[in-house]
Structure formats: structure tokens, C-alpha cells
C-alpha positions in Angstrom: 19.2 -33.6 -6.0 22.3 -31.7 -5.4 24.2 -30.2 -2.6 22.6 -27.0 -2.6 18.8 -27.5 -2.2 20.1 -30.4 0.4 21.8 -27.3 2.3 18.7 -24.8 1.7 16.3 -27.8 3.3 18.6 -28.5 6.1 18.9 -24.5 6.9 14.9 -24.2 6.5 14.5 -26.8 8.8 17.2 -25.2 11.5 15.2 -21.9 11.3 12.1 -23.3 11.8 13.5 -25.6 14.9 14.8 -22.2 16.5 11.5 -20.3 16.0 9.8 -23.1 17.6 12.1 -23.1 20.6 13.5 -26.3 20.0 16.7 -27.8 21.3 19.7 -25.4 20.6 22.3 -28.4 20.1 20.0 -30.1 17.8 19.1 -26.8 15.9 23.1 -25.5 15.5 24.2 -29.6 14.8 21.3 -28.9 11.6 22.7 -25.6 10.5 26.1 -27.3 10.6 25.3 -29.8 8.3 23.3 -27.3 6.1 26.8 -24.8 5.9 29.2 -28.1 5.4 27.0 -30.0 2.7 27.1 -26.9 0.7 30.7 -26.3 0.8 31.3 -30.2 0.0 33.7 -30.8 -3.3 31.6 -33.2 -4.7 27.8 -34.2 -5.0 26.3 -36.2 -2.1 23.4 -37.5 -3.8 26.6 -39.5 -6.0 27.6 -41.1 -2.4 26.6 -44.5 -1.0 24.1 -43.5 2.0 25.8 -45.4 4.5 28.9 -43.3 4.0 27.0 -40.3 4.9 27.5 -40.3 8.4 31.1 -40.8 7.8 31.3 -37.2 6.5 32.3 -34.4 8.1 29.7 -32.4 10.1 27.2 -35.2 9.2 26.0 -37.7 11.7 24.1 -40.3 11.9 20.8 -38.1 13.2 21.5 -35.9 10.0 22.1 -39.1 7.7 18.9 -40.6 8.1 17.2 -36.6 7.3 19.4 -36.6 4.0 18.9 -40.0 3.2 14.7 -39.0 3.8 14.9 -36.3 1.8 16.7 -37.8 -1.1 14.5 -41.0 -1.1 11.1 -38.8 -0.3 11.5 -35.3 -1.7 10.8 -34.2 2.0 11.9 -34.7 5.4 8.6 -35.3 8.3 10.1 -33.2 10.6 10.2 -30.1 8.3 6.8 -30.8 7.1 5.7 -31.0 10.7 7.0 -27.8 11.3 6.0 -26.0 8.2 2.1 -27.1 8.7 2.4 -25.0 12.9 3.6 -22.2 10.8 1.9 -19.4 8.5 3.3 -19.1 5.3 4.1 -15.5 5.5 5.9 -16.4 8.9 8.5 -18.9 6.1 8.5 -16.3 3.8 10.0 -14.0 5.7 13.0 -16.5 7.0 14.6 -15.4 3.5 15.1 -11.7 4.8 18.5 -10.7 5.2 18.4 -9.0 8.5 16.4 -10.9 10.7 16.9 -14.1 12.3 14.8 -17.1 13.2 14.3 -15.2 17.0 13.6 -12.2 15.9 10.7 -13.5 13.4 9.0 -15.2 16.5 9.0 -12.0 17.9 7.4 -10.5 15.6 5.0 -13.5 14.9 4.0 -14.2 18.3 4.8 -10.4 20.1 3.4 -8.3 17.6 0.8 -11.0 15.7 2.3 -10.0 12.3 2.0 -13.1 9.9 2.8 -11.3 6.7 5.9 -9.6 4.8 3.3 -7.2 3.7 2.3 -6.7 7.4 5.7 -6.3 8.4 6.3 -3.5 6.0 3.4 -1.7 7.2 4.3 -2.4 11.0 8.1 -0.8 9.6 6.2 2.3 8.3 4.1 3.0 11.2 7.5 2.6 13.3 5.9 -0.1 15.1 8.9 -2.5 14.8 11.1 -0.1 17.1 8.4 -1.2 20.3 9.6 -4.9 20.3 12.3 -6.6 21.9 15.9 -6.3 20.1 14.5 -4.2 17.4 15.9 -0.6 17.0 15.5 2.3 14.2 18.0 1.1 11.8 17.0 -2.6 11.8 13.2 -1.3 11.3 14.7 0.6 8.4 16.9 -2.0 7.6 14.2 -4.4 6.8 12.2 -1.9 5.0 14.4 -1.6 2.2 14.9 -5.4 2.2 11.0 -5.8 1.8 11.0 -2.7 -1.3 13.9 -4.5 -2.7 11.7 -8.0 -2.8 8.7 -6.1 -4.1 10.3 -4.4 -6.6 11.9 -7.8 -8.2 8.3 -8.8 -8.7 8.0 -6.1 -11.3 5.3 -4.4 -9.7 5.3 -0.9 -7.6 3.1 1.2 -5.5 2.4 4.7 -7.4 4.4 6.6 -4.4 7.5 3.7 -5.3 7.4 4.9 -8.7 6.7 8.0 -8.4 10.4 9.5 -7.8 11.8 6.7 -10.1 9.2 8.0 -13.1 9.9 11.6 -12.1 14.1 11.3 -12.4 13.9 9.1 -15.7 11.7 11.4 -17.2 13.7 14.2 -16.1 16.7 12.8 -17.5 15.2 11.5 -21.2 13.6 15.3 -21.3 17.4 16.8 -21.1 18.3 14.2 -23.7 15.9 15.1 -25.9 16.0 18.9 -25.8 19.6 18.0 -27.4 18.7 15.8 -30.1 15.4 17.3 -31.0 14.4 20.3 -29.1 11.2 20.7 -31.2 9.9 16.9 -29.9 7.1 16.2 -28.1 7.3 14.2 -24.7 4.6 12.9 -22.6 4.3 9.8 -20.1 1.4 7.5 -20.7 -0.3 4.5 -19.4 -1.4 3.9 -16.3 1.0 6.0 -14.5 -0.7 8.7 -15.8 -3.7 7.4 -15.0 -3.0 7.5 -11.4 -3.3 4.2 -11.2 -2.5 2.6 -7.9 0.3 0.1 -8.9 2.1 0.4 -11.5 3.9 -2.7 -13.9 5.0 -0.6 -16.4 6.1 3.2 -17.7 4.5 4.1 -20.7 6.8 7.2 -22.5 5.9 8.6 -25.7 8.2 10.6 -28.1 6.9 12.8 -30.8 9.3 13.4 -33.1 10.2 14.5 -36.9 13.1 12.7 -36.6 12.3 9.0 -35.5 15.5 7.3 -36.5 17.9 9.7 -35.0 16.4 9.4 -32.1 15.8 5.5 -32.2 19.9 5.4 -32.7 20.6 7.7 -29.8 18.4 5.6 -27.6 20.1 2.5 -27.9 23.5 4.4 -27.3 22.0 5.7 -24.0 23.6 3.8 -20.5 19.6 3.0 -19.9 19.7 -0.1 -21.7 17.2 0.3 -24.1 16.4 -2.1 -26.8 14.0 -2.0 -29.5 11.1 -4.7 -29.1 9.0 -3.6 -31.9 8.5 -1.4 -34.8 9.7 2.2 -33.3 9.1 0.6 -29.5 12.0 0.3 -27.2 11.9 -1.3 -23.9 14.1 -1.2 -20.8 14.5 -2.1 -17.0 15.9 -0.2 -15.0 18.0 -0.7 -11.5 15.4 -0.3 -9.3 13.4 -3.0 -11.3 10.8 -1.0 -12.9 9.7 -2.0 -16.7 10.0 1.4 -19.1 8.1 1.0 -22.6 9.3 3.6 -25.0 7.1 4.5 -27.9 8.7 6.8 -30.7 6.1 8.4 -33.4 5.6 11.3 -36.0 5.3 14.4 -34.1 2.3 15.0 -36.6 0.3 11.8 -34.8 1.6 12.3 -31.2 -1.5 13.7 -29.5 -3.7 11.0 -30.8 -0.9 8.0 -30.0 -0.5 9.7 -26.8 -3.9 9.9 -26.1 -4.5 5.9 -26.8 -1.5 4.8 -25.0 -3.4 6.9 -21.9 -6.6 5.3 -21.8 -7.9 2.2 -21.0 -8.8 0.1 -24.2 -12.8 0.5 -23.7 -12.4 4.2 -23.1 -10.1 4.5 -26.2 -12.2 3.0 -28.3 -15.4 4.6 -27.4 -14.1 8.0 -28.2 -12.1 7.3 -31.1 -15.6 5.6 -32.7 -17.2 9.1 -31.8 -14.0 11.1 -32.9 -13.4 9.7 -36.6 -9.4 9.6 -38.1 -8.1 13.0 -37.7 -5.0 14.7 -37.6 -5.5 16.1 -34.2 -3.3 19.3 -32.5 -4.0 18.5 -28.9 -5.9 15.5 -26.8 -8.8 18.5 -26.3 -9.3 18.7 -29.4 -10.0 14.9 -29.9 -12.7 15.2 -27.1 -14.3 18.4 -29.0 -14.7 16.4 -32.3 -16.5 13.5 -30.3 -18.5 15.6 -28.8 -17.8 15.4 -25.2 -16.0 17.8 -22.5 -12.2 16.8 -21.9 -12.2 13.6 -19.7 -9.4 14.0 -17.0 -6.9 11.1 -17.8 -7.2 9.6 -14.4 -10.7 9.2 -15.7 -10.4 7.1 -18.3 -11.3 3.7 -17.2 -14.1 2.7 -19.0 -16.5 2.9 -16.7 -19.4 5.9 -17.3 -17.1 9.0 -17.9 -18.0 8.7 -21.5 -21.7 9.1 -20.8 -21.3 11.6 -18.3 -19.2 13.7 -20.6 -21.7 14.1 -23.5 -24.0 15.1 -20.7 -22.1 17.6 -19.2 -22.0 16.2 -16.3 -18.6 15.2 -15.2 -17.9 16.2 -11.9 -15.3 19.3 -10.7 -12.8 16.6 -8.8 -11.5 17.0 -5.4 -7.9 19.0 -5.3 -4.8 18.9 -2.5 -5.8 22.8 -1.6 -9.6 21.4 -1.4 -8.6 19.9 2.3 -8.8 21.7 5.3 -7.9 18.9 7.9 -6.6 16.0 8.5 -8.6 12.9 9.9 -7.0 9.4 11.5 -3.5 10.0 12.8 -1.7 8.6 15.9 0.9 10.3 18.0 3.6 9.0 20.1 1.0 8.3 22.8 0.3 5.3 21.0 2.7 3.7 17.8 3.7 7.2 16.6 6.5 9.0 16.6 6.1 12.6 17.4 4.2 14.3 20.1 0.7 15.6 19.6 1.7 19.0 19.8 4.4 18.6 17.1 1.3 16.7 14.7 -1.1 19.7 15.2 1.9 21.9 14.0 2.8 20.2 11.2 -0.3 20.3 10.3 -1.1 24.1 11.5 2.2 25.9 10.4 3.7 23.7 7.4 0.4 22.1 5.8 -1.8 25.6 6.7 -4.4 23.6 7.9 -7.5 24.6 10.0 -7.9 21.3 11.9 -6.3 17.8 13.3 -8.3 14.7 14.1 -5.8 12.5 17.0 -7.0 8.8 16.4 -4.2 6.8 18.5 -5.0 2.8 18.9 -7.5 2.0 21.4 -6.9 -0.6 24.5 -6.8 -4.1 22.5 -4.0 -2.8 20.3 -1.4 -3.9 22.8 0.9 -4.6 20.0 0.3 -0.7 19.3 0.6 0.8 23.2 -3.4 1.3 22.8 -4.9 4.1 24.8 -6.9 2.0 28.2 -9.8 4.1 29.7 -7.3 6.8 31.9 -5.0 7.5 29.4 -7.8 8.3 27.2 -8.5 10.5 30.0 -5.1 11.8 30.4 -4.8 12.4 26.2 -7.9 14.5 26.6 -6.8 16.7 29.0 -3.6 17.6 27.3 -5.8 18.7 24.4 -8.1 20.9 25.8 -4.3 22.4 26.9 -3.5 22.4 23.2 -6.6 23.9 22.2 -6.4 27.0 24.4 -2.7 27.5 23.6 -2.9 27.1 19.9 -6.7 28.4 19.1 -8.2 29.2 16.3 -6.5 26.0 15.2 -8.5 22.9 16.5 -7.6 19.2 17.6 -10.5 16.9 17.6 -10.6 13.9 20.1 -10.8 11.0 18.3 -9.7 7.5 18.5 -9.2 4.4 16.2 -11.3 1.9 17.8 -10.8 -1.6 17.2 -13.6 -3.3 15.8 -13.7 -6.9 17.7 -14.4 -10.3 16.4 -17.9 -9.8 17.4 -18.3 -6.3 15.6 -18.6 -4.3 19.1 -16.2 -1.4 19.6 -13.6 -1.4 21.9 -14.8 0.7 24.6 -17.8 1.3 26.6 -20.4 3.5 25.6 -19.9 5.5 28.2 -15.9 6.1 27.2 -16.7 6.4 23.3 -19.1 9.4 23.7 -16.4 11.2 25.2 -14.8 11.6 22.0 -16.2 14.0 19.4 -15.7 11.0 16.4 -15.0 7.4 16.3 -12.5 5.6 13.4 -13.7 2.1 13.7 -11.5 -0.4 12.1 -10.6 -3.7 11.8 -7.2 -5.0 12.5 -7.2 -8.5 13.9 -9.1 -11.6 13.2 -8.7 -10.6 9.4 -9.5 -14.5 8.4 -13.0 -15.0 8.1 -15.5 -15.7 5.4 -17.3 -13.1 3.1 -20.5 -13.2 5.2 -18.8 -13.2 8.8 -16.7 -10.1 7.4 -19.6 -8.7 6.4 -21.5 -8.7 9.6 -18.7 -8.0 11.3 -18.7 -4.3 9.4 -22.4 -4.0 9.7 -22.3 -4.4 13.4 -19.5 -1.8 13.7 -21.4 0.4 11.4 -25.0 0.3 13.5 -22.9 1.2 16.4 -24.5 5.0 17.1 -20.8 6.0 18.2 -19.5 5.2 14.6 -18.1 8.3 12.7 -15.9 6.8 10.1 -15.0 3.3 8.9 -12.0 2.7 8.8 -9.5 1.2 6.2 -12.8 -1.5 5.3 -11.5 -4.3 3.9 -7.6 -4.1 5.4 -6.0 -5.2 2.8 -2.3 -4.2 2.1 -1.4 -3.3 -1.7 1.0 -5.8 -3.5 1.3 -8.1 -0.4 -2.3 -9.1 1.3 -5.2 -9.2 -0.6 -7.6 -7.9 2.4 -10.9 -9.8 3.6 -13.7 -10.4 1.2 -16.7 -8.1 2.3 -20.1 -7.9 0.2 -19.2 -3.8 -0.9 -23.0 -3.3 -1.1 -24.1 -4.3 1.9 -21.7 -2.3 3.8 -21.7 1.0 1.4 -25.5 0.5 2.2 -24.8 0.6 5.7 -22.9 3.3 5.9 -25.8 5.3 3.7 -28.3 4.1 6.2 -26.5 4.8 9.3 -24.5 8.2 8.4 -21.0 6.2 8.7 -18.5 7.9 6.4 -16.1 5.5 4.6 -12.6 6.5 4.9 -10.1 6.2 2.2 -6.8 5.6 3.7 -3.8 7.1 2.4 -1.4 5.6 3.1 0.1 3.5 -0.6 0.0 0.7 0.9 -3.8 0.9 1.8 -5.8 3.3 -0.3 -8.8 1.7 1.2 -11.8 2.2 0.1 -10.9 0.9 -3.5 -11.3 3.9 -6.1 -13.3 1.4 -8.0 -16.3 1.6 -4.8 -16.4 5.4 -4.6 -19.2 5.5 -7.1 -21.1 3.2 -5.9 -20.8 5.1 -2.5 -21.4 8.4 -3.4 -24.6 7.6 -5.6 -25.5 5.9 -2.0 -25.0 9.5 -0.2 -22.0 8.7 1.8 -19.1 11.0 2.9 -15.8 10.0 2.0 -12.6 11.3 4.0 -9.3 10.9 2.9 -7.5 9.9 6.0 -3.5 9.7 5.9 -3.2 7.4 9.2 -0.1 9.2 9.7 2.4 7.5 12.3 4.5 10.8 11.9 5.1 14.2 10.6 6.0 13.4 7.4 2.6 10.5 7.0 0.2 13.9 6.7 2.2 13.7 3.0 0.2 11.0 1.9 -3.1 12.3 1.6 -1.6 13.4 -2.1 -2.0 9.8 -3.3 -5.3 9.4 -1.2 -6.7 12.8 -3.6 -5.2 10.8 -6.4 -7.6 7.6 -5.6 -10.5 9.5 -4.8 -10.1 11.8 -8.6 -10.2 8.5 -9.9 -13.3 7.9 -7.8 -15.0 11.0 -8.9 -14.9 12.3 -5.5 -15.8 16.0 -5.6 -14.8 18.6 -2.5 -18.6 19.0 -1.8 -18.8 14.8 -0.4 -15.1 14.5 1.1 -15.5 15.2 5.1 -12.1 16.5 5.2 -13.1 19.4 2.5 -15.8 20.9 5.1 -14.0 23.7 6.8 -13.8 24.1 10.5 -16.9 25.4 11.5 -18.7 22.5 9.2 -16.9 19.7 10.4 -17.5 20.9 14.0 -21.3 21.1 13.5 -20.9 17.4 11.8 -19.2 16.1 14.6 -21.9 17.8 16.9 -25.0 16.2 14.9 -23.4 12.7 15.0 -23.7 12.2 18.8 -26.6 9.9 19.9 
């Protein structure tokens, strides 16, 4: 073994002995060791081990832990200490940012146990509430996490999305110069809307392939050609580009199969026959179906519902009217309720706001107890008069317990005119518990929406396993609408479950769970989810206008 992974262990093990509070001479003697064994001139595994504690920085105690390690591949205390702590809790000891103290804080304070969860606690500013944490480390450690993600080659659409939008900007410009009669078009799943993306998909159309091939390579992108007319390149920020050059005469159909997914391509293309096509509509038209919207084509029945006519007018951004599930700064939020409704009167032209701050158990969040629910309401019936016609509903987020109960009495949640109920503690559990869990939350009469179902955080934690059917059932049964959250890092309910669920009859609303002015931005990439969904403005909550929603809210209460 050599000096470095000796050093790496030893300064592991330090961390871990400060986040467990254990003696400070012991834990700075370990780092010690750790800093002076990796600065050492030549290889310690090549020393006799009884000279060990003859070297600088390294005593006896830290002999015998080197001398373990060499001999065992492992040192007991260190393995001791990793079992009392959650991986994700290790993981993030390699942040650049934040210390061993810190990280306990944010273990034990806030009950974060995730990277992924700490990025989400960084973009609903809840980092800022703890101890020693301030703006600019919460920001800070948010690029550090983006940073990590992105080296893992894959990135949330709204990651991408300004990355796609200035490299295709740029390459456009390019173009125009080389061959200003070239078709360009980006592909893939990108197009598709899809919700992570591992890879850029551009297509060039071009009478002039090897000109443009030779300009390419010249380009400061990096660019390299990995197949015949396909050139491939990474760029800074990490993300994976896939260049495909082709005759301009053959670009909408190349275009049109680097789109789809493979079942969707081949279905059409069997219907379409081998034509020189002028346009992708005009390769629907010869198979016979009405254009399928690209964000469509997954393979799952948009094929059959397009020879029947019968695929659905999708849900818009100018389809909303309101905006459901958002905190303000009288819970983890950052601006006032006055400056949300706003926003969302003034700059988004909206007709209503639903206020959903944390309810009592979500300490870690300043959750609303019984009088400051009471408090909140009052300064919104203020609200209301002073900025009528506009309209703030009183809502909350309730915490769905362990147990499935909500998080307030009955006698407290019917003073609200809809209930968010959500999961956000407790998350390990098996499929069935889960499941029941939901269902109870679901039956509860006070129940509006559900919230975020299966809390799972894109790219980072996977989210508990729920049976889909059982709860979408649920939901049908009981008149629960299932929200899908907006946020990138959520879009839960999975796009993939939004057929299922409006076969079933349910409402879906498209919830941004903004923490701040700016969050009401993300219901963009919650309409891009539900498109791929086939959710239509007719069966999105948020579509129904003011005077609808209020009569919905109304016909709810038990």
C-alpha cells in the first residue's frame, strides 16, 4: 500500500472521530499523522514496522493503526465508526467546504443523511437556519454538489438546459458561416423532455458533409470523430455532446430517428415505408397517424392513439392560472407572503396562490405549531382584502407521520381550505409499510393533494418503493389529487404514472414547492413532465381558474 491511501485512511478515520465527538488530542494527533505520512519522501509500507513509531508525527498509538492497516486492509476502529454512520453522512466528508462539525450538524440538527438531501435542503435555503451556516456557504456547497453530479456524466433537464441552449447557440453561428443553407436540429432525449439527460444528441443536415466534418475538429470544442460522419465531445461542465453530420436530403428522417425512442421509431418507420421525406409531419402523414409531439415518443400507446385520432391537446405554461405548494419565510422560505402572492400576481399574471409552509413536526423547517397557524391566517385574510380579486388560499404541507396520520388535529386541518400531505421523514421502510403509510394519509377526509409520493430526489436518492396502483387507486377512490412536484430535483409523480392516473380519474397539479420567488419558475419543467404524461389542461388542478378551484376547495370539506 502506499503513503497515500495510508494518509486518506488515517484522515477518514480523524473526520469520523470528530463527528462522533471524540477526544480532540486523539482526533488532531490522527490528522497529524495522515498530513505527515503523505508528505513522507519515501514509502512506509518499504519500512520495518518497528521503526514506525520512530518517525516523525507517528507514535506508537498511530504505529500499531498503520501496522493494522497494512497487515488487515482495515483498521477496527474505522470500521467501528463507519458501521454508527450512514453512508451518505461519509460521502459527504469529501466536500470541500464543510468540515467534520459542520456534517454532524447537519446529520443530527437537520436529519439530512444524503448529498442528494443536502442539495435539496441548499435549494430550499434551509442550510442558512443551522448553526455556523450562512448564505454563501449554503451556496458554496451547492455548486460543490453540481460539480460532483456533473462528473457522473448525468444532468437534470434544468442543468442542461442553459448548457444545451449556449452550445447550440454557438454551433448555429458556426454553421450559418460554413453552410448557411444547413439544417440544424437537437435530438435525443433532450428533446424528448426527458428528465435527465446523459447525452446531447445534434444533428447537421448538410450538402457539404466533409467541409463541415473538417471545420469541426478545428473548433476549440474538442470534437472528435467516433464513427462514420459522428463526432463526439465533452464539454467543461461535463456534459457528453454526440454530433451527427448527414445529407441535407435525409435530415428530417435521421432527425426524426435520432428523436424517438427505438420502439416508437420503428413502429412508424414500419408504417411509413423508405421515403425521401421534406419534414418529420410529413413522415407521420405517410403512416397514417396525426404528428406525435416528440416529448411523446416513448413507446408506450401514442402510436395507437394517433391512428385513432385521439392524442390528447397537452397542457401548456399559459394553461396555469395558479400556483399550488409554496412556503414563505414563515417557515424555510425566503420571502414574505406578500412578496410570493406578488410574484405570482404582478410578474407571473396569475389569478391565485396556494401558501403551504411546513407544519409543527418540521422543526428542521420552523414548521407552523397550532397559533402561528393562527397568526399566518390572519395576515391573509389582510392580504386578501388588500390585494382582491387576486386570492391566497390557506393551505399547509402537512407531514404525513410514521403512522400515516396528519400532523394536526382535525379540528386545526379544517381550518385550511386544502391540505398537501407529504412524506418527509421515516423514508426507510418496506414497499408494503410505504404503501399503507400513503393509503392512510390518503383516506384522511382532510386530504387535498398528495404530495411529492414517493420522495425521491433525482440523480441522488432513489425515493421509497410504493405499490403505484394501490395508491393511484386511492387517490381515485378518495378524490386525493396527486401532485407533480416541480422542482428538477423531484418531478414526483413520475411522468411514467400519469396515465395510469388519469385513466383512474385523478387530478394532477403541478406544484412548484417554491422556497422563493424565483421557485414559481419551475413549474416550466413540471408542464414538461406532465406533456410527457399526457396531462391535458381539463385534469391539471392548477388549470381550473379561480372561481373553479374555489368551488373545488369548497366541495372537498367533510
Amino acid at each position: 500500500m502506499e503513503n497515500k491511501p495510508i494518509a486518506r485512511t488515517l484522515r477518514l478515520l480523524s473526520q469520523l472521530m470528530e463527528l462522533h465527538n471524540e477526544n480532540p488530542f486523539k482526533i488532531k494527533s490522527v490528522a497529524n499523522a495522515a498530513f505527515k505520512i503523505d508528505k513522507l519522501p519515501f514509502a512506509l509500507a518499504g519500512k520495518p514496522t518497528n521503526e514506525f513509531d520512530k518517525i516523525d508525527g507517528i507514535g506508537k498509538s498511530i504505529a500499531s493503526k498503520v501496522i493494522e492497516l497494512l497487515e488487515t486492509g482495515s483498521i477496527a476502529e474505522l470500521e467501528t465508526l463507519l458501521s454508527q454512520t450512514p453512508p451518505g453522512i461519509v460521502e459527504m466528508l469529501s466536500i470541500k467546504g464543510i468540515g467534520p462539525k459542520k456534517i454532524g450538524i447537519i446529520w443530527n440538527d437537520l436529519h439530512i443523511e444524503s448529498i442528494g438531501e443536502l442539495y435539496y435542503a441548499c435549494n430550499e435555503n434551509r442550510l442558512i437556519e443551522a448553526k455556523g451556516f450562512g448564505l454563501k456557504t449554503q451556496e458554496e456547497i451547492k455548486k460543490v454538489i453540481e460539480f460532483k453530479m456533473a462528473a457522473d456524466g448525468k444532468f437534470l433537464y434544468a442543468q442542461a438546459e442553459p448548457i444545451v441552449n449556449n452550445i447550440h447557440e454557438k454551433l448555429s453561428v458556426w454553421l450559418t458561416q460554413i453552410d448557411h443553407e444547413c439544417l440544424f436540429g437537437i435530438a435525443g432525449e433532450y428533446r424528448r423532455l426527458c428528465e435527465i439527460i446523459e447525452e446531447v444528441v445534434l444533428v447537421v443536415g448538410t450538402e457539404t458533409p466533409d467541409i463541415i466534418a473538417t471545420e469541426l475538429i478545428n473548433l476549440e470544442l474538442g470534437f472528435v470523430e467516433t464513427g462514420q460522419s459522428i463526432f463526439g465531445t465533452q464539454l467543461e461542465s461535463g456534459l457528453n455532446i454526440k454530433l451527427f453530420i448527414v445529407p441535407k436530403i435525409n435530415f428530417y428522417l435521421d432527425y426524426f430517428r435520432l428523436t424517438g425512442s427505438e420502439t416508437h421509431v420503428d413502429k412508424v418507420l414500419t408504417l411509413a415505408g423508405n421515403h425521401i421525406f421534406k419534414s418529420e409531419e410529413e413522415i407521420y402523414v405517410k403512416a397514417g397517424l396525426d404528428f406525435v409531439l416528440p416529448e411523446l415518443r416513448e413507446g408506450f400507446n401514442e402510436i395507437e392513439l394517433a391512428q385513432k385520432h385521439q392524442l390528447p391537446s397537452l397542457i401548456t405554461d399559459k394553461d396555469l392560472k395558479g400556483s399550488l405548494h409554496n412556503h414563505s419565510d414563515w417557515s424555510d422560505g425566503v420571502h414574505t407572503l406578500e412578496e410570493m402572492a406578488l410574484y405570482c400576481r404582478d410578474v407571473l399574471k396569475l389569478e391565485y396562490l396556494g401558501i403551504c409552509d411546513h407544519s409543527k413536526s418540521a422543526f428542521y423547517a420552523n414548521g407552523l405549531n397550532e397559533q402561528r397557524v393562527y397568526a399566518q391566517h390572519q395576515q391573509i385574510n389582510e392580504l386578501n382584502q388588500k390585494l382582491a380579486p387576486f386570492k391566497i388560499f390557506k393551505g399547509i404541507e402537512s407531514d404525513i407521520l410514521y403512522d400515516g396520520s396528519l400532523d394536526y388535529s382535525d379540528d386545526i386541518l379544517q381550518t385550511f381550505d386544502f391540505v398537501v400531505a407529504s412524506v418527509h421523514s421515516q423514508l426507510k421502510m418496506t414497499e408494503a409499510k410505504a404503501t399503507e403509510r400513503l393509503l392512510k394519509a390518503i383516506e384522511n377526509p382532510y386530504t387535498t393533494i398528495l404530495g411529492h409520493p414517493t420522495g425521491r430526489l433525482l440523480l441522488s436518492r432513489k425515493g421509497y418503493e410504493i405499490d403505484y396502483k394501490k395508491v393511484i387507486d386511492a387517490c381515485a377512490a378518495n378524490g386525493v389529487v396527486i401532485e407533480i412536484n416541480a422542482n428538477p430535483l423531484r418531478l414526483d409523480l413520475d411522468w411514467r404514472w400519469h396515465r395510469y392516473a388519469l385513466e383512474k380519474g385523478v387530478l394532477l397539479s403541478i406544484n412548484p414547492d417554491a422556497h422563493r420567488k424565483e421557485g414559481f419558475l419551475d413549474m416550466r419543467y413540471g408542464v414538461m413532465v406532465a406533456r410527457k404524461g399526457t396531462l391535458t389542461a381539463q385534469k391539471c388542478l392548477n388549470a381550473f381558474n379561480l372561481t373553479q378551484i374555489s368551488d373545488f376547495f369548497a366541495s372537498k370539506k367533510p
